[in-house]
Every structure is written in structure tokens, then in C-alpha cells.
C-alpha positions in Angstrom: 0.0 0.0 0.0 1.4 3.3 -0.6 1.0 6.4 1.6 -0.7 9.3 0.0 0.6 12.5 0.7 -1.4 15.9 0.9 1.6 18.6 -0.2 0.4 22.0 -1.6 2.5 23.5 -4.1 3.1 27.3 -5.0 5.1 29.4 -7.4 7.2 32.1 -6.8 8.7 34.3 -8.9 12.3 33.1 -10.7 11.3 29.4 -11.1 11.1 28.9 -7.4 8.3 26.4 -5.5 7.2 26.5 -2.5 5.6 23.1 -0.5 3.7 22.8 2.4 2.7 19.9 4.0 -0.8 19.7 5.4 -0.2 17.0 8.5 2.1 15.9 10.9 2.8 12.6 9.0 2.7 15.0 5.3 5.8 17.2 7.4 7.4 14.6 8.1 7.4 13.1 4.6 8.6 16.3 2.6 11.1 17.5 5.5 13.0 14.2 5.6 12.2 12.5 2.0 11.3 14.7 0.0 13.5 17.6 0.8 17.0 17.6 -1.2 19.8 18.8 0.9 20.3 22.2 -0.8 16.3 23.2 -0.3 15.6 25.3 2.2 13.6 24.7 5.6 10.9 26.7 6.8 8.7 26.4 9.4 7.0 29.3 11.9 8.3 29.4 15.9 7.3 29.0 18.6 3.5 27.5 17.2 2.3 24.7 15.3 2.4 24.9 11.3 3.3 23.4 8.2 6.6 22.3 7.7 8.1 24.3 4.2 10.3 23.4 1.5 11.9 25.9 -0.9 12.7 24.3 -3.9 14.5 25.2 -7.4 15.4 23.5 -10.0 18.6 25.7 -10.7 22.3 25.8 -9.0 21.3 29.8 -7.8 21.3 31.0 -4.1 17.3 32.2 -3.2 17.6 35.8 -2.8 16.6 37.4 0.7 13.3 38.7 -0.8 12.7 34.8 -1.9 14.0 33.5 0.9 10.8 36.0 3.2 7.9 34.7 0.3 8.5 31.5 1.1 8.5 31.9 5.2 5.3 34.3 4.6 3.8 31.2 3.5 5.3 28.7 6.5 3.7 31.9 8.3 0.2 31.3 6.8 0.0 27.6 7.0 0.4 27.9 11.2 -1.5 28.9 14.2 0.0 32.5 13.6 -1.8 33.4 10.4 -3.7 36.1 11.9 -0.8 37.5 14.2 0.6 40.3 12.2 4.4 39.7 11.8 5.8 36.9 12.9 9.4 34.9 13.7 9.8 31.9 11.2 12.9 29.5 11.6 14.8 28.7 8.2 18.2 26.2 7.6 18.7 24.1 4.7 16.7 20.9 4.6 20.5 18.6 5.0 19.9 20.8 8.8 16.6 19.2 9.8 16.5 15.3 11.5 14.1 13.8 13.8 15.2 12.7 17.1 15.2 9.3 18.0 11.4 8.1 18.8 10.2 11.6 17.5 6.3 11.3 16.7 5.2 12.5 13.1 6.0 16.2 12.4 8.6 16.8 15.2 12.0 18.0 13.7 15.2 19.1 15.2 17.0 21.9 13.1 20.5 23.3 13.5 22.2 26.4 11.5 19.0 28.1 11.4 18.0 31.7 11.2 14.9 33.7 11.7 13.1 35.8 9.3 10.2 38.0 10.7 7.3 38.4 8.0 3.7 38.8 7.5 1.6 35.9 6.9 0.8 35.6 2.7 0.3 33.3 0.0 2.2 34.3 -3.0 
């Protein structure tokens, strides 16, 4: 039997995608198998949320402008949607591993920095 998997997918501009999982067990799958090394991590602290991948499909660095789109949407898939701006953690995904025994969704993330932005979809 294979799992199905509820990821959302967005565009931003410059080729870039954005995915969001929509459950703990849909985090863990695109934060630890889906993610390649060189994506980048998102997700918002301090709350729960969706777990965010920044993905493209060229060798080039995400600008910081990019880099905020894509935690705006980490920002609107959590808790914090409607808290005006808000702290959201980003590494890259080779960063993120789940502790021994971890249940579904719970990450550990090292190398990270914070990014304060509004909630948005692109």
C-alpha cells in the first residue's frame, strides 16, 4: 500500500516552489524525504504549522526577498496566520532530522535563522 501524501505546491517568482505539507505525518514526509539537501527549511516558531520546502530547480542562491515569500507562506499555513508579523525558523533541509522516537511532524534543526514576516500566500 502506498501512503498518499497531501503537499500544496506554489510558485514564486524566478522558477522557485514553494511546499507545504498539510499534517504531521505530510511534514514529516517532505522534511525528511522529499526535501533535497540544498532546499531550504521553513517552518514558523514557537507555534504549530506546516513544515516548508523551498525548492528550485537551478544551481542559484534564493535571494533574501525569496527567501521572506517563502517563510510568509510557513507563516500562513500555522497557528500564527492572523498575528501580524511573525518569527519563522529557516536552515537548509541537509539541517533538519528527527530525534530518535520523535512522533510525526517533530524535527530538530540546527544552522538556522529567523526571518520576521507577514503571513501571505504568494
Amino acid at each position: 500500500m502506498v501512503a498518499q501524501h497531501n503537499i500544496i505546491e506554489h510558485e514564486l517568482p524566478g522558477g522557485w516552489k514553494v511546499l507545504a505539507g498539510k499534517t504531521d505525518v505530510d511534514n514529516d514526509y517532505l522534511s525528511l524525504k522529499l526535501a533535497k539537501p540544498n532546499d531550504y527549511w521553513f517552518h514558523v516558531r514557537g507555534m504549530p504549522g506546516s513544515h516548508v520546502v523551498l525548492r528550485a530547480d537551478t544551481k542559484e542562491t534564493p535571494t533574501r526577498a525569496i527567501l521572506k515569500q517563502a517563510a510568509a507562506v510557513a507563516a500562513w499555513y500555522s497557528k500564527a496566520r492572523h498575528g501580524g508579523v511573525v518569527p519563522v525558523s529557516c536552515t537548509e533541509a541537509r539541517y533538519v532530522t528527527k530525534p530518535r522516537g520523535g512522533k510525526p511532524g517533530l524535527v530538530q534543526i540546527r544552522k538556522e535563522i529567523t526571518l520576521k514576516v507577514r503571513p501571505a500566500l504568494p
